[in-house]
VOSENU-675028 format. One record per atom (N, C-alpha, C): x, y, z; residue number from 1; residue in one letter. Coordinates in pm, whole numbers. Layout:
<node><px>X</px><py>Y</py><pz>Z</pz><n>NUM</n><res>A</res></node>
...
END
This chain:
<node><px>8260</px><py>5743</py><pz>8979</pz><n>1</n><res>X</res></node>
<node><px>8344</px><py>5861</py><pz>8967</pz><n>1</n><res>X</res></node>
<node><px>8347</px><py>5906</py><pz>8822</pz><n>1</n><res>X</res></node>
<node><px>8321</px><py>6027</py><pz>8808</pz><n>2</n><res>X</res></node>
<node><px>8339</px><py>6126</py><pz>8671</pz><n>2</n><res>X</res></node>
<node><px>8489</px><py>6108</py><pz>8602</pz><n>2</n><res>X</res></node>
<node><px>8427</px><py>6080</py><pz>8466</pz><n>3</n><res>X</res></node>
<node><px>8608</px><py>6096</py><pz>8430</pz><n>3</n><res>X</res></node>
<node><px>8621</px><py>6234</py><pz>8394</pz><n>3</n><res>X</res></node>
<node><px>8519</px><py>6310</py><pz>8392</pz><n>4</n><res>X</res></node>
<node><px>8478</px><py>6452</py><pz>8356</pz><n>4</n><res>X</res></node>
<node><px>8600</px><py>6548</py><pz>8479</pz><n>4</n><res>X</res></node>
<node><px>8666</px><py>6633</py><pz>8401</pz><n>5</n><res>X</res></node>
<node><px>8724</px><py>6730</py><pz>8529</pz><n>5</n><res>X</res></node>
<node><px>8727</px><py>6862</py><pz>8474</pz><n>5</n><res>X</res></node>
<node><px>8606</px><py>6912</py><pz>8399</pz><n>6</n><res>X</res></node>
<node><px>8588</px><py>7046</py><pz>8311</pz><n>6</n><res>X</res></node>
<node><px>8463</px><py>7097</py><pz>8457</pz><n>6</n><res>X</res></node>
<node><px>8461</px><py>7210</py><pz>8462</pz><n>7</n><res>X</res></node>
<node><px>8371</px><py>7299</py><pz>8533</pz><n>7</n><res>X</res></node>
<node><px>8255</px><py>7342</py><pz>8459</pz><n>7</n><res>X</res></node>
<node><px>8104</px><py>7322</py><pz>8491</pz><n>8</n><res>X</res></node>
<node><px>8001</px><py>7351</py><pz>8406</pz><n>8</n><res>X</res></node>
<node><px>7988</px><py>7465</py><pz>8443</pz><n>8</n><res>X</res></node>
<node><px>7911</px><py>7550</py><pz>8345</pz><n>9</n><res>X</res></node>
<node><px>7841</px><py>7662</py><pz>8398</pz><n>9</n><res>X</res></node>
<node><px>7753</px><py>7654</py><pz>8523</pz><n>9</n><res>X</res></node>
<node><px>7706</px><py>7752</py><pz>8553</pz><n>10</n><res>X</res></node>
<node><px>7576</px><py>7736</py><pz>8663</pz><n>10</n><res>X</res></node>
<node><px>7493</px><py>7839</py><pz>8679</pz><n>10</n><res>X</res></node>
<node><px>7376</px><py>7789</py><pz>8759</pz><n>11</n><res>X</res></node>
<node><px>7283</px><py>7975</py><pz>8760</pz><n>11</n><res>X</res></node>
<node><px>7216</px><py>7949</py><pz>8895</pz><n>11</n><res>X</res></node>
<node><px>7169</px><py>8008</py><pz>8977</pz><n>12</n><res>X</res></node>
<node><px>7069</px><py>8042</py><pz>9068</pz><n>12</n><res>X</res></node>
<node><px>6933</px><py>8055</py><pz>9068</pz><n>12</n><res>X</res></node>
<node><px>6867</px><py>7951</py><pz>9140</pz><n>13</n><res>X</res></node>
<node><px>6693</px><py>7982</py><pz>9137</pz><n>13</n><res>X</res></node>
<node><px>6637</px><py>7934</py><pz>9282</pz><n>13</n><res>X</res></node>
<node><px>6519</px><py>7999</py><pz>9284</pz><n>14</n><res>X</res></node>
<node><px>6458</px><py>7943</py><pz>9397</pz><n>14</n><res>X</res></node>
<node><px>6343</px><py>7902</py><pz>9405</pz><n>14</n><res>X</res></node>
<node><px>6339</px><py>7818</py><pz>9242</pz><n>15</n><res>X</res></node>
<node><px>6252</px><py>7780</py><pz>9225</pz><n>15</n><res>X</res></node>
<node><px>6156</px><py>7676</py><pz>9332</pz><n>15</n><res>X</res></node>
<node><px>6253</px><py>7588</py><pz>9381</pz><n>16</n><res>X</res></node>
<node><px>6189</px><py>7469</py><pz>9419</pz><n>16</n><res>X</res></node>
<node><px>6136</px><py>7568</py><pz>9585</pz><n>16</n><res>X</res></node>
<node><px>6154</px><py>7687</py><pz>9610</pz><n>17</n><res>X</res></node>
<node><px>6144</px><py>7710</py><pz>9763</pz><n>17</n><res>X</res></node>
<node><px>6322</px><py>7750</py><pz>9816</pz><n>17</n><res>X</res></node>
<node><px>6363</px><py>7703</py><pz>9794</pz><n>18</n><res>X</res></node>
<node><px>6502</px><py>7723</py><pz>9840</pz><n>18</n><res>X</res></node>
<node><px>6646</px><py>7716</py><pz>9724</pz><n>18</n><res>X</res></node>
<node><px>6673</px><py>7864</py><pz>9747</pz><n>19</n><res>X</res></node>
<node><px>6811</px><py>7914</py><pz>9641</pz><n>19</n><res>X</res></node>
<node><px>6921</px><py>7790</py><pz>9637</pz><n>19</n><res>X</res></node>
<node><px>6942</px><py>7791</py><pz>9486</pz><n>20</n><res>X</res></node>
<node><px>6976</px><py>7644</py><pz>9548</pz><n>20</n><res>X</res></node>
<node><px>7058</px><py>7708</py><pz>9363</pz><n>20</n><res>X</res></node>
<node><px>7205</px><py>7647</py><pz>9324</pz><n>21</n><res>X</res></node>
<node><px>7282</px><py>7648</py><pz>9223</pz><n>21</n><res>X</res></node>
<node><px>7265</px><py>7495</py><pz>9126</pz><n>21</n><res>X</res></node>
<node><px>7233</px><py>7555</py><pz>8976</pz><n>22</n><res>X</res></node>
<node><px>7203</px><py>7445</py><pz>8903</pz><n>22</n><res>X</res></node>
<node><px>7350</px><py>7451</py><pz>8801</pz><n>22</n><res>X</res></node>
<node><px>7360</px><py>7302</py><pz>8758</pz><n>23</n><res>X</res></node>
<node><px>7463</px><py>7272</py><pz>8668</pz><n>23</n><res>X</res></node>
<node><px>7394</px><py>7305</py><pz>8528</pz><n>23</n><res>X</res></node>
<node><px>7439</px><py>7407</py><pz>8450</pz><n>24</n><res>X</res></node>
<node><px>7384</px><py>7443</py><pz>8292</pz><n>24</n><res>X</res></node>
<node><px>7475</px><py>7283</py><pz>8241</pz><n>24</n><res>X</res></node>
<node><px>7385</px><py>7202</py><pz>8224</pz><n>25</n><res>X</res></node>
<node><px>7461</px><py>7095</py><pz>8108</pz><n>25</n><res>X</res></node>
<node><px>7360</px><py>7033</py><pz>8041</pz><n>25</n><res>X</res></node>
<node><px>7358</px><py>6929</py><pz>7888</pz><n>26</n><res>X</res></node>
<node><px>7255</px><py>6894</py><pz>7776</pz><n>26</n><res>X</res></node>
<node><px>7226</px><py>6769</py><pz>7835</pz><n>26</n><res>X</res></node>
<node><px>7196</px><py>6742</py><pz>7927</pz><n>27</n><res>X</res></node>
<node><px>7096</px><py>6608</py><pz>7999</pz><n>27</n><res>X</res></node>
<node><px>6972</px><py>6564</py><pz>7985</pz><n>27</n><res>X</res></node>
<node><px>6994</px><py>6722</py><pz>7987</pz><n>28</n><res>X</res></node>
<node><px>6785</px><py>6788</py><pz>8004</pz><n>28</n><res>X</res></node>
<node><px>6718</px><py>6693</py><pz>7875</pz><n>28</n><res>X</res></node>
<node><px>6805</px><py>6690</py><pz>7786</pz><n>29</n><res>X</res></node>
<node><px>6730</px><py>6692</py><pz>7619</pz><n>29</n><res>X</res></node>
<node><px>6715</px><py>6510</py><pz>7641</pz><n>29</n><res>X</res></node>
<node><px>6781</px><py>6469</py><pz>7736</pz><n>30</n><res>X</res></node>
<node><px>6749</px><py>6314</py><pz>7734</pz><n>30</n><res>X</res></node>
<node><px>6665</px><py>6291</py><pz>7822</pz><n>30</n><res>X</res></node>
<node><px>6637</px><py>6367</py><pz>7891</pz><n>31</n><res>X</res></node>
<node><px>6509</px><py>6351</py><pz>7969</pz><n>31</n><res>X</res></node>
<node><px>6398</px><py>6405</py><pz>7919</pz><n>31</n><res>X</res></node>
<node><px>6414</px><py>6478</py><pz>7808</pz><n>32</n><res>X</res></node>
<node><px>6280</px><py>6550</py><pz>7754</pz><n>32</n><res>X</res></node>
<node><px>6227</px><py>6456</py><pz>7608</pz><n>32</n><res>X</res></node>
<node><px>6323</px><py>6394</py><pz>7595</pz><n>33</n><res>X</res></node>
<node><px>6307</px><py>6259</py><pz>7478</pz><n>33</n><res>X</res></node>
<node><px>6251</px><py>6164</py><pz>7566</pz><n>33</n><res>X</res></node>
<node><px>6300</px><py>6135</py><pz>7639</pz><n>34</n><res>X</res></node>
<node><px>6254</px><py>6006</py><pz>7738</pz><n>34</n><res>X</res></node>
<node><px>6124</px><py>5995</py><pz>7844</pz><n>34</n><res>X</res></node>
<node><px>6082</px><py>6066</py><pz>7884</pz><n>35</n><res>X</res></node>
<node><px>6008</px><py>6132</py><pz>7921</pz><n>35</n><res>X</res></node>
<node><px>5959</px><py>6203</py><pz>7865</pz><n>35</n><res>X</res></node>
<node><px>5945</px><py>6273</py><pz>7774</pz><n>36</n><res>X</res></node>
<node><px>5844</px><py>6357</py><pz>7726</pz><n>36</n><res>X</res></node>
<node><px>5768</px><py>6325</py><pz>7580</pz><n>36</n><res>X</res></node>
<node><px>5885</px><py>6249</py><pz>7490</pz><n>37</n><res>X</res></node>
<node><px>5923</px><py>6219</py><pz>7356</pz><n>37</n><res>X</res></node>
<node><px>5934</px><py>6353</py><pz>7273</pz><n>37</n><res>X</res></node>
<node><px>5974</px><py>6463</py><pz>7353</pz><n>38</n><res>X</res></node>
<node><px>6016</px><py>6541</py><pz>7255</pz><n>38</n><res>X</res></node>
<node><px>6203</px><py>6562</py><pz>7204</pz><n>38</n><res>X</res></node>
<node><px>6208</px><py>6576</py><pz>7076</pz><n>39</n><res>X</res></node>
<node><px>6329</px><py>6606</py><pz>7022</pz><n>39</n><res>X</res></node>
<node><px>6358</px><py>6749</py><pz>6976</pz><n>39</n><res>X</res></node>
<node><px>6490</px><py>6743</py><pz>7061</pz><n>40</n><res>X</res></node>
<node><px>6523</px><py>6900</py><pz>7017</pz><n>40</n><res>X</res></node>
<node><px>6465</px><py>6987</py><pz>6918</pz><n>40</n><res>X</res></node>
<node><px>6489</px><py>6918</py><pz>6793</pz><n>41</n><res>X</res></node>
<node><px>6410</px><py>7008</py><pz>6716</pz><n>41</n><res>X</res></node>
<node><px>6272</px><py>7038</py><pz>6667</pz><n>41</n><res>X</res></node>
<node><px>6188</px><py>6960</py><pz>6753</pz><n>42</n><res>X</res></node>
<node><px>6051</px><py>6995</py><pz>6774</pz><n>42</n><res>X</res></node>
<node><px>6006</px><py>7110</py><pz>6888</pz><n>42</n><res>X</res></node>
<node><px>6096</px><py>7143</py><pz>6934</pz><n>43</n><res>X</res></node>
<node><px>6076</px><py>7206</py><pz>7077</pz><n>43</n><res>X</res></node>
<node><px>6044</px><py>7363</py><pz>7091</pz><n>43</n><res>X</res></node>
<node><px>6047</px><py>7414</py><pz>6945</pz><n>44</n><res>X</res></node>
<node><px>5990</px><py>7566</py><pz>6917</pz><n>44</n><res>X</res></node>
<node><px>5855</px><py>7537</py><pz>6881</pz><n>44</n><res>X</res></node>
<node><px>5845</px><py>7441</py><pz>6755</pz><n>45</n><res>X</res></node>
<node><px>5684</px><py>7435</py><pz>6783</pz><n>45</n><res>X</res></node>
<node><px>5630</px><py>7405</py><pz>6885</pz><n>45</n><res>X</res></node>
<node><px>5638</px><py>7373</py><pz>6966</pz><n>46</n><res>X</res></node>
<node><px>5560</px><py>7300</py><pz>7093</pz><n>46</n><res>X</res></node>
<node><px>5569</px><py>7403</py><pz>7191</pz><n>46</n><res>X</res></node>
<node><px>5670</px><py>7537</py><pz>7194</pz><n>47</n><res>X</res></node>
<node><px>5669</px><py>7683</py><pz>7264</pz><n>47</n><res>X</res></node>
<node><px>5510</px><py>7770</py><pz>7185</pz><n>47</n><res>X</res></node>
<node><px>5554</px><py>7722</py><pz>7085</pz><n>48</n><res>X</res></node>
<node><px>5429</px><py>7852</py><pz>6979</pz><n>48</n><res>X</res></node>
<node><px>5271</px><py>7761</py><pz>7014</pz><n>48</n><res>X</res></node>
<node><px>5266</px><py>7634</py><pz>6998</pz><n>49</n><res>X</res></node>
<node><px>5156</px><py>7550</py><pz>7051</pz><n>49</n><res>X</res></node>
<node><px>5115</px><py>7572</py><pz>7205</pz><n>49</n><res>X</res></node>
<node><px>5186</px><py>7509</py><pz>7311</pz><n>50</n><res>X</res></node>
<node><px>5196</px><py>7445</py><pz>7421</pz><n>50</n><res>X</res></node>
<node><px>5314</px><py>7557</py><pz>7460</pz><n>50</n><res>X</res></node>
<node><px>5295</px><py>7674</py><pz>7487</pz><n>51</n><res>X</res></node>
<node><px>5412</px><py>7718</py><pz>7581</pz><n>51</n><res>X</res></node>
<node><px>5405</px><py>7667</py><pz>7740</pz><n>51</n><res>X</res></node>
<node><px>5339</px><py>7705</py><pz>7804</pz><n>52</n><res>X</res></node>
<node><px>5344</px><py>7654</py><pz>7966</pz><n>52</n><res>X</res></node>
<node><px>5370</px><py>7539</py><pz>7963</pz><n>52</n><res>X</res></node>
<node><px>5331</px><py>7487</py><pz>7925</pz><n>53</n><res>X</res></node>
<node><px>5283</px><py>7306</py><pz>7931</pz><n>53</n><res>X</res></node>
<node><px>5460</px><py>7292</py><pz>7923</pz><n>53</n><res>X</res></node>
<node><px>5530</px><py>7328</py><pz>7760</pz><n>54</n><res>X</res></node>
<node><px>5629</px><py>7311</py><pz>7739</pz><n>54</n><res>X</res></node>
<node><px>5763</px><py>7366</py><pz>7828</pz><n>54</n><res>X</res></node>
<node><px>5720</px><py>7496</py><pz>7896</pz><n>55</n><res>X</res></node>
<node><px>5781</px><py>7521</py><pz>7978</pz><n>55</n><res>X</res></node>
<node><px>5825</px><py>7479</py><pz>8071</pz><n>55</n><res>X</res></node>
<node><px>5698</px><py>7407</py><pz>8170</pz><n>56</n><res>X</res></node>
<node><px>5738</px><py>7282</py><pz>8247</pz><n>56</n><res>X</res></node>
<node><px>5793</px><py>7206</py><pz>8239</pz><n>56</n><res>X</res></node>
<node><px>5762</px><py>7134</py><pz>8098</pz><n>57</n><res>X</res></node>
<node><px>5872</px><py>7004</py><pz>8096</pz><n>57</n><res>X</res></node>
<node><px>5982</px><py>7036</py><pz>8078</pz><n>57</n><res>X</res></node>
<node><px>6062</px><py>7147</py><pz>8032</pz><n>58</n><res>X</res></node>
<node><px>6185</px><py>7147</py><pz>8041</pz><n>58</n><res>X</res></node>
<node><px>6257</px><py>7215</py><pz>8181</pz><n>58</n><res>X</res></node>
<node><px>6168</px><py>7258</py><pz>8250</pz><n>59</n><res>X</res></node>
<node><px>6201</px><py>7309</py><pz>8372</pz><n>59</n><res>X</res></node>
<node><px>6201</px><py>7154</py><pz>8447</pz><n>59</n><res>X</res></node>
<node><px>6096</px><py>7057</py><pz>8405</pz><n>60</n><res>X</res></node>
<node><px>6142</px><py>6926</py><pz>8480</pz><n>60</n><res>X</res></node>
<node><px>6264</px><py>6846</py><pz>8448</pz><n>60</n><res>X</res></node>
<node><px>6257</px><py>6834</py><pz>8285</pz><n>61</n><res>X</res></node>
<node><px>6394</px><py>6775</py><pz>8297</pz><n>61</n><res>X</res></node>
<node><px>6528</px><py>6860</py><pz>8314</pz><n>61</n><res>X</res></node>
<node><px>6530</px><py>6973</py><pz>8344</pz><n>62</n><res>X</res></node>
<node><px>6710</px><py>7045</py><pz>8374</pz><n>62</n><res>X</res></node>
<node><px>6648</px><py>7006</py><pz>8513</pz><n>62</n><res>X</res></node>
<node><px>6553</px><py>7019</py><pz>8655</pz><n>63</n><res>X</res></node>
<node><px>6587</px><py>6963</py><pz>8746</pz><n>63</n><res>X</res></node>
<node><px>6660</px><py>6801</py><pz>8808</pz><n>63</n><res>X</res></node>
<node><px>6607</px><py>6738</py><pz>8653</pz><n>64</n><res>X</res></node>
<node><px>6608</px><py>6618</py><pz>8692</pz><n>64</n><res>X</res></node>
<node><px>6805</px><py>6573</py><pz>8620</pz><n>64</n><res>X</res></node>
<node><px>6847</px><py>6652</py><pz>8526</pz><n>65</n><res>X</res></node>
<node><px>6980</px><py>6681</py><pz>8516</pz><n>65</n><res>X</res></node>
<node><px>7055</px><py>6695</py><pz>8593</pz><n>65</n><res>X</res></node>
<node><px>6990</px><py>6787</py><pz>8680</pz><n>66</n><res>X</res></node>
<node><px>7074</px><py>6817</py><pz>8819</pz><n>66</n><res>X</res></node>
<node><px>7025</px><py>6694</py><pz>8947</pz><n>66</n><res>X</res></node>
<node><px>6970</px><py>6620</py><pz>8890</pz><n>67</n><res>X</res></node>
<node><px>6950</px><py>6468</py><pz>8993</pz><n>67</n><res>X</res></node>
<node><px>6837</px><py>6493</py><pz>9074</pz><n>67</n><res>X</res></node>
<node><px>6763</px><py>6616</py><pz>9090</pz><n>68</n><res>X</res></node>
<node><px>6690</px><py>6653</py><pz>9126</pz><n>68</n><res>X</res></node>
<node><px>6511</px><py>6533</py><pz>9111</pz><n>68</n><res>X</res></node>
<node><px>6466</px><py>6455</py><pz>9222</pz><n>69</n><res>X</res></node>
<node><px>6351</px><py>6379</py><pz>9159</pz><n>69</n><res>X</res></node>
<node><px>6201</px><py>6444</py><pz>9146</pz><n>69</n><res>X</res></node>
<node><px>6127</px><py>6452</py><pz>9024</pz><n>70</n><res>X</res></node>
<node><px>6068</px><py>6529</py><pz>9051</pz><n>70</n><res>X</res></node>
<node><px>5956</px><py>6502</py><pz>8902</pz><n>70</n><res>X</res></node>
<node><px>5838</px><py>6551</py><pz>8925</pz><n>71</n><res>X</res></node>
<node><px>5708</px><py>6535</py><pz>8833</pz><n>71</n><res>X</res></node>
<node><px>5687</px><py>6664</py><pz>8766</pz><n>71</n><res>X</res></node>
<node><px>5589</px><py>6652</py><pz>8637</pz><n>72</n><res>X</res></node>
<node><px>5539</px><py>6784</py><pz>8544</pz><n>72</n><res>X</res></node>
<node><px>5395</px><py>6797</py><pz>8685</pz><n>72</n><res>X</res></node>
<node><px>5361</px><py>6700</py><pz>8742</pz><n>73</n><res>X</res></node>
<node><px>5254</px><py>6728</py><pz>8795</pz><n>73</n><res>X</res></node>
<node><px>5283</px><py>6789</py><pz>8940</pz><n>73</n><res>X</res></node>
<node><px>5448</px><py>6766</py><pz>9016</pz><n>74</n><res>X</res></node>
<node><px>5484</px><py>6831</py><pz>9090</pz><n>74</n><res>X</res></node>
<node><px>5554</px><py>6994</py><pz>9053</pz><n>74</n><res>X</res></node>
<node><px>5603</px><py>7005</py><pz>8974</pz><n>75</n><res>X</res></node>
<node><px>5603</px><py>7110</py><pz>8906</pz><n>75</n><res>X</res></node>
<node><px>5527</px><py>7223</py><pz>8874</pz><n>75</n><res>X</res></node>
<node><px>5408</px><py>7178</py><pz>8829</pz><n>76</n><res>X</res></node>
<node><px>5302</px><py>7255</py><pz>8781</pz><n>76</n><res>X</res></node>
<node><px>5214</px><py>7324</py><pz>8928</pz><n>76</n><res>X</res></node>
<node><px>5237</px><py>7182</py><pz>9020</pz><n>77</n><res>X</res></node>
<node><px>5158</px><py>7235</py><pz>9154</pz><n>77</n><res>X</res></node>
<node><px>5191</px><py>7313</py><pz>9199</pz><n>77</n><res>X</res></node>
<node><px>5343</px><py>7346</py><pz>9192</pz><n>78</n><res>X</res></node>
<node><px>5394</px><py>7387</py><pz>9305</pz><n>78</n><res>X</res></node>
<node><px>5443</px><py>7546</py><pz>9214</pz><n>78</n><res>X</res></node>
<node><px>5416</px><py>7572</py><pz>9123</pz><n>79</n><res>X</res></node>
<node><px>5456</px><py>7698</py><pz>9069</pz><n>79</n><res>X</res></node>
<node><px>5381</px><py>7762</py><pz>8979</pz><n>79</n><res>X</res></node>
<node><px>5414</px><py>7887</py><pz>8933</pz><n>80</n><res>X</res></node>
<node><px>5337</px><py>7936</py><pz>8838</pz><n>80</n><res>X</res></node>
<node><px>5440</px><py>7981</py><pz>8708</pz><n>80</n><res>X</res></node>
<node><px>5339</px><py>8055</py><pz>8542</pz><n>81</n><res>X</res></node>
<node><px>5396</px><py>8062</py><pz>8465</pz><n>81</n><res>X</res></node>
<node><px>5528</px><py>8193</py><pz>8510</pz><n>81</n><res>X</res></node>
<node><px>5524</px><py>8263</py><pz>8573</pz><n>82</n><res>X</res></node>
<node><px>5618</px><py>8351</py><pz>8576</pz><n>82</n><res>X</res></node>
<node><px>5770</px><py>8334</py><pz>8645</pz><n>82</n><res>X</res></node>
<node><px>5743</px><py>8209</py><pz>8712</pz><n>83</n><res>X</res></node>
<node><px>5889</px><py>8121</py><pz>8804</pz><n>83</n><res>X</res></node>
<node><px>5933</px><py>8051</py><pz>8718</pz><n>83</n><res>X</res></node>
<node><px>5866</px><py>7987</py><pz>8638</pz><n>84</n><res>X</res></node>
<node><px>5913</px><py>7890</py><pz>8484</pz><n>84</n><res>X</res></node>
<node><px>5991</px><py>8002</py><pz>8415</pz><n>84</n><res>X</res></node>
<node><px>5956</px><py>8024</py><pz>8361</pz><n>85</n><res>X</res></node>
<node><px>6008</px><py>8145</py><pz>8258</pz><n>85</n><res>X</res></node>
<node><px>6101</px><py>8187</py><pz>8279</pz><n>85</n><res>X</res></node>
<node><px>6113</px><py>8242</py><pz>8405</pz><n>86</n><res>X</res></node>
<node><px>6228</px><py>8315</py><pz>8479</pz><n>86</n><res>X</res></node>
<node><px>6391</px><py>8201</py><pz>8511</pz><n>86</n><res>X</res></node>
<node><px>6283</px><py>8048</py><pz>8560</pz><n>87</n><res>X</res></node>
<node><px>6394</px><py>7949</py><pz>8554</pz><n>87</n><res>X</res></node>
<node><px>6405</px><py>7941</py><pz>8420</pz><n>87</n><res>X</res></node>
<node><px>6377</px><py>7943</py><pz>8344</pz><n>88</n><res>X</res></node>
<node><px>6434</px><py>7880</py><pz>8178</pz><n>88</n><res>X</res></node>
<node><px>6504</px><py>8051</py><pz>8123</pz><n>88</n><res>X</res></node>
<node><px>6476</px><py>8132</py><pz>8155</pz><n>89</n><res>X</res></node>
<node><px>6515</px><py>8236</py><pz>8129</pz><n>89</n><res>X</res></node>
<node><px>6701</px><py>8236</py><pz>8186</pz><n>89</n><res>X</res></node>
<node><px>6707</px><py>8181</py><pz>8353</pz><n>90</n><res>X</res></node>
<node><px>6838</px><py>8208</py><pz>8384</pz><n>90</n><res>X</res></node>
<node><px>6943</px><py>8106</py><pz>8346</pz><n>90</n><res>X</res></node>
<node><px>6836</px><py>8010</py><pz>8325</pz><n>91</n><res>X</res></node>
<node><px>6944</px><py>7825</py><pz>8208</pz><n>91</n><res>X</res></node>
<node><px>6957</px><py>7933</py><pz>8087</pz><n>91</n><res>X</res></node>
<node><px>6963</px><py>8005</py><pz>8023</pz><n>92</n><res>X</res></node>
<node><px>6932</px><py>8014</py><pz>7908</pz><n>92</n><res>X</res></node>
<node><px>7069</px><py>8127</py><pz>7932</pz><n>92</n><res>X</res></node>
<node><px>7045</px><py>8236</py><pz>8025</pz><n>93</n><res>X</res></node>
<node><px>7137</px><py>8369</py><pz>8057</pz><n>93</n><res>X</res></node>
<node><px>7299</px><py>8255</py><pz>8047</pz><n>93</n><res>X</res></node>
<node><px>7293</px><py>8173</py><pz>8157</pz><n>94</n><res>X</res></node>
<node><px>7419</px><py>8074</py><pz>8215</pz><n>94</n><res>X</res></node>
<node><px>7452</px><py>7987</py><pz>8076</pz><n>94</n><res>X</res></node>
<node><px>7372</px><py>7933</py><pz>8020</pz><n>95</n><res>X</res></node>
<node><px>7429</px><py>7846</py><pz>7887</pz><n>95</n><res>X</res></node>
<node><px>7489</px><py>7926</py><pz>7778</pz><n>95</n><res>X</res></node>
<node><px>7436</px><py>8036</py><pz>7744</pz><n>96</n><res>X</res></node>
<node><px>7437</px><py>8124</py><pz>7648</pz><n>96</n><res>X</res></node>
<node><px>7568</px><py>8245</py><pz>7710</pz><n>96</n><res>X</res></node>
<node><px>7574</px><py>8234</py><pz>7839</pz><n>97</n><res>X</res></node>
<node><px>7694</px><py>8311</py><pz>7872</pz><n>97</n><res>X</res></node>
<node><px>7642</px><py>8491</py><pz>7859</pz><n>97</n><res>X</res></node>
<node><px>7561</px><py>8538</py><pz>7868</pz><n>98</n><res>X</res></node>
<node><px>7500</px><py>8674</py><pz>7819</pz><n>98</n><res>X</res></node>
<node><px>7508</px><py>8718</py><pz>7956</pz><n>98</n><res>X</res></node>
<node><px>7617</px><py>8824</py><pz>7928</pz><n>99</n><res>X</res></node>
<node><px>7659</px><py>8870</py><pz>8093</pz><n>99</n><res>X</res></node>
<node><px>7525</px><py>9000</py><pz>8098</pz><n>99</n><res>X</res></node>
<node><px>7568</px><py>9085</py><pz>8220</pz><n>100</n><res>X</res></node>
<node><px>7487</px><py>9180</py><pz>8253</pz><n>100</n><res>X</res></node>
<node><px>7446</px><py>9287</py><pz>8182</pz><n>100</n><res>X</res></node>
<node><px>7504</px><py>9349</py><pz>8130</pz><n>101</n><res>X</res></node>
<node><px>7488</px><py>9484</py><pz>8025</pz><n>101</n><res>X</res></node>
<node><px>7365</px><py>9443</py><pz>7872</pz><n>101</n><res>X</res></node>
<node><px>7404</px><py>9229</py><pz>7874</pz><n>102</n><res>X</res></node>
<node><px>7338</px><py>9233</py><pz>7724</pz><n>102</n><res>X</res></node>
<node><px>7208</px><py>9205</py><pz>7838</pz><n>102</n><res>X</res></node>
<node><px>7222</px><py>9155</py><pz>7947</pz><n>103</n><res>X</res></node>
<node><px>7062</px><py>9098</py><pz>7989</pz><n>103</n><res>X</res></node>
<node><px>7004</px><py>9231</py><pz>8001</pz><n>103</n><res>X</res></node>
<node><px>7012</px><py>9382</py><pz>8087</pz><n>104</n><res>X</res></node>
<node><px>6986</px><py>9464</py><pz>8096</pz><n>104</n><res>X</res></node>
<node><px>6958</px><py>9505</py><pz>7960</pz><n>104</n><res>X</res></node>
<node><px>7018</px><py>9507</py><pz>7840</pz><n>105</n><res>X</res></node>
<node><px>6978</px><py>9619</py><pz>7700</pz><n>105</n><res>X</res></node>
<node><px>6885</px><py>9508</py><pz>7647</pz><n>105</n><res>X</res></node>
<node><px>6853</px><py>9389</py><pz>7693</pz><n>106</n><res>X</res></node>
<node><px>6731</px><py>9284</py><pz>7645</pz><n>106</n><res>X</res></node>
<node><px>6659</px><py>9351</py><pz>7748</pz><n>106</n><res>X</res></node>
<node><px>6577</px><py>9356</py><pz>7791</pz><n>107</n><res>X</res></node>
<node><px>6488</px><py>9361</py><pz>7949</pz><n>107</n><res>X</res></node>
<node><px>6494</px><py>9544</py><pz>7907</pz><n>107</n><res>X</res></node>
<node><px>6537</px><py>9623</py><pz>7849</pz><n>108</n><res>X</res></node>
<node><px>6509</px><py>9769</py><pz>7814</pz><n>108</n><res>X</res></node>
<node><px>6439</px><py>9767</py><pz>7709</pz><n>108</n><res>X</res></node>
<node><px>6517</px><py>9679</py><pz>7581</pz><n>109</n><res>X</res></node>
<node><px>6458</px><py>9661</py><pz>7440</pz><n>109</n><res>X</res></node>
<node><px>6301</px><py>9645</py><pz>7449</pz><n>109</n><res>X</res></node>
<node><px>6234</px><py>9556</py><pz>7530</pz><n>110</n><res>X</res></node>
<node><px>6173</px><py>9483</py><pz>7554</pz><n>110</n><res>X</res></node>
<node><px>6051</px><py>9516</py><pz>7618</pz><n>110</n><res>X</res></node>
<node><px>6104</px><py>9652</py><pz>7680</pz><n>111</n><res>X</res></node>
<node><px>5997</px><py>9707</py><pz>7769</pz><n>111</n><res>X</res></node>
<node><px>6006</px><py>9858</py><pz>7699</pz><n>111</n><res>X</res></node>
<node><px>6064</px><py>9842</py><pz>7545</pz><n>112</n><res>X</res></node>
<node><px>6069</px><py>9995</py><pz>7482</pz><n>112</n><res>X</res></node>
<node><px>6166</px><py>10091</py><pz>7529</pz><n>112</n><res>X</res></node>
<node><px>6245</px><py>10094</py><pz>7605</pz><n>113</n><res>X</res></node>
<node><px>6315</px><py>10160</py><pz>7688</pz><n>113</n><res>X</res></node>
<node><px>6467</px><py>10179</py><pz>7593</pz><n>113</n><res>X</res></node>
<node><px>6522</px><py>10278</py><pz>7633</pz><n>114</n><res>X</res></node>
<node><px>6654</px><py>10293</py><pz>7547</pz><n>114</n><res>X</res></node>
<node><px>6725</px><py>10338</py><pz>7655</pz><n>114</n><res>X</res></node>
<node><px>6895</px><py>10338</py><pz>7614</pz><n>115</n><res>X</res></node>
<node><px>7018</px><py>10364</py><pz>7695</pz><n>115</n><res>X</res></node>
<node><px>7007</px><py>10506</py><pz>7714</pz><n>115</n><res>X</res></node>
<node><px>6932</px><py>10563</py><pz>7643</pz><n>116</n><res>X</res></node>
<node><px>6955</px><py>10724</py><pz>7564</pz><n>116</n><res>X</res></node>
<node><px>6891</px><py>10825</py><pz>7703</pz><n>116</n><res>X</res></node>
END
């Protein structure tokens, strides 16, 4: 039993095949040390190096945060770069708290587009 009684964030994906709600919490980073041997603060170089590659593994360890059992080699099979992205994209919306209006004026910025 949790002595924990705080409410985590959460986000929505369907990644694995089925919509399914993830807990946004820092687990991931002990599974990405432990499994991966990367440390937080290596983890931009290894985006600018190894993006996909790196993408995966952190899409494996927030599944495996959420207790979820699961491989970079099941991972990789079973998806492509644009479902990664999109999952690390909505951990990222849910951790970071960036409600609708800032995700929309990112996703305009981005595609050149203005409010105007």
């Amino acid at each position: 039993m949790s002595i924990f009684k705080t409410k985590l964030k959460t986000f929505e994906s369907s990644i694995t095949g089925t919509k399914t709600s993830y807990n946004v919490n820092t687990a991931f980073w002990l599974y990405l040390e432990e499994d991966f041997g990367i440390k937080q603060g290596d983890l931009s170089n290894l985006y600018e190096t190894e993006n996909n590659l790196t993408t995966a593994k952190v899409v494996v360890c927030i599944l495996k945060a959420n207790k979820f059992e699961t491989t970079l080699e099941e991972v990789l099979e079973n998806t492509n770069e644009i479902e990664l992205a999109q999952f690390i994209i909505d951990f990222q919306t849910a951790l970071y708290d960036v409600d609708d209006n800032q995700t929309k004026d990112a996703k305009n910025k981005s595609e050149g587009k203005s409010d105007q």
